[in-house]
C-alpha positions, 0 to 999 in steps of 0.5 A: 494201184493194184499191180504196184501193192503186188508188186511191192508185197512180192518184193517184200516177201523175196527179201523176207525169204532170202534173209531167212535163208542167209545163213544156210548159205554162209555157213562155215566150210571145208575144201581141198587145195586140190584133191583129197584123195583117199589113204592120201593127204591134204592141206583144206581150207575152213572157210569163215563168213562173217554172216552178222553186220554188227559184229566180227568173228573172233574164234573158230573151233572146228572138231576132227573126227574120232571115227576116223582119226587123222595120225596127222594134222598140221594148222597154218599159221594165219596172220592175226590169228593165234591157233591151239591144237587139243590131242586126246588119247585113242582107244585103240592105237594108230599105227603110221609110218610103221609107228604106233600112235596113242594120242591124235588131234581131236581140235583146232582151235583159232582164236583172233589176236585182234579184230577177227572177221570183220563184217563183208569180209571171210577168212580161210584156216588152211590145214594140212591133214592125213593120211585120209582114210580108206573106207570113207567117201567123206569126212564130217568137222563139226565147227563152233563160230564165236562172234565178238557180241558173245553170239554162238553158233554151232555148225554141227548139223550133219547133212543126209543125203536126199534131205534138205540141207539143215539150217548150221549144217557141220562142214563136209569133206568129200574124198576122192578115188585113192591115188594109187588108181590114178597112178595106175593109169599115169603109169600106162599112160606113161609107158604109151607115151615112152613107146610113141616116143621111141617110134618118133625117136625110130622115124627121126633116125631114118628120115635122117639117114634118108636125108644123109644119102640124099646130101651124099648124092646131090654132092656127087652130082653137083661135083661131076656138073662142076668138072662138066663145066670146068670143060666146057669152059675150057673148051670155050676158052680155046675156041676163042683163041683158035678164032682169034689166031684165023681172023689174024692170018687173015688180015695179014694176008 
């Protein structure tokens, strides 16, 4: 009896713990379809758990940094979904593209035409966003979930490193080394494979010519071994009627 209350003591406490720890798990997100390299762009996914099982989420409002303001960023249309992009007006000008900038986009905002994200369920809003700053490994997108009951939550929270996460940490992009190493080392890697190239490209042209002399001299051959036997034949030939031509003197004789 005592080892079935422990049991079933412990069992409550690790179902305590996990719905206590639920939502520092399903909490909004942002991720790179592929990489998100630094000076570079990308499109990101925010990723939208509906953390309730009595209500659905019908807005999302995710807040882009000011700190390093994105000259560009470009929301995709998401079915049932209607989105509004709020710019402000920046300090100091941004230049891109040779271009200068007064105003970016400071928010997203998302808004369901319908039912929204239903309990079980997830939603992503992909965005399309640059150029990525150069002097930043990551960039923070502090997000305000709406449920359809009025709840609020606020996922503004920024993670520090060595810390434990917080309970509504804000949604962290971490960028990538900048492309232009990357391409450094493609470009070398290229220039590798351009010259193994032209070694193979050398040794097929060799092989083929060795090929080409052996053929010239198996023609050759094969031509004498034919007039040999073309000979030969002929010789067999007029051995044979020589032969005839004797055994008939001799049987007329």
């Amino acid at each position: 009896m005592k080892a079935s209350r422990i049991a079933a003591a412990g069992a409550v406490s690790g179902i305590a713990v996990l719905a206590l720890s639920a939502p520092a798990f399903a909490h909004v997100s942002v991720q790179p379809e592929g990489t998100a390299a630094k000076g570079g762009y990308a499109v990101v996914d925010f990723k939208v758990p509906n953390e309730r099982d009595n209500a659905s989420t019908t807005k999302l409002e995710v807040n882009f940094p000011t700190d390093h303001p994105l000259a560009s960023v470009m929301p995709q249309p998401v079915p049932g979904w209607k989105s509004e992009v709020t710019k402000s007006k920046l300090d100091k000008p941004l230049e891109s593209h040779g271009k200068q900038l007064t105003e970016v986009v400071t928010k997203v905002t998302w808004t369901a035409d319908g039912k929204g994200v239903e309990p079980g369920y997830f939603q992503k809003f992909p965005v399309s966003i640059g150029a990525l700053p150069e002097d930043a490994d990551q960039l923070v997108f502090k997000a305000i979930q709406t449920y359809s009951n009025k709840e609020v939550v606020r996922w503004i929270e920024v993670p520090q490193e060595g810390q434990e996460e917080p309970e509504t940490p804000a949604p962290v992009l971490q960028l990538a080394a900048a492309e232009d190493d990357a391409h450094g080392a493609a470009g070398s890697s290229d220039a590798k494979a351009e010259d193994t190239g032209a070694d193979a490209q050398s040794t097929a042209a060799d092989a083929a010519a060795s090929d080409s002399g052996s053929g010239d001299g198996s023609d050759t051959t094969a031509r004498v071994l034919g007039i040999v036997g073309i000979v030969v034949g002929a010789a067999g030939v007029g051995y044979g009627v020589l032969a005839g031509r004797r055994r008939d003197s001799g049987t007329a004789a």
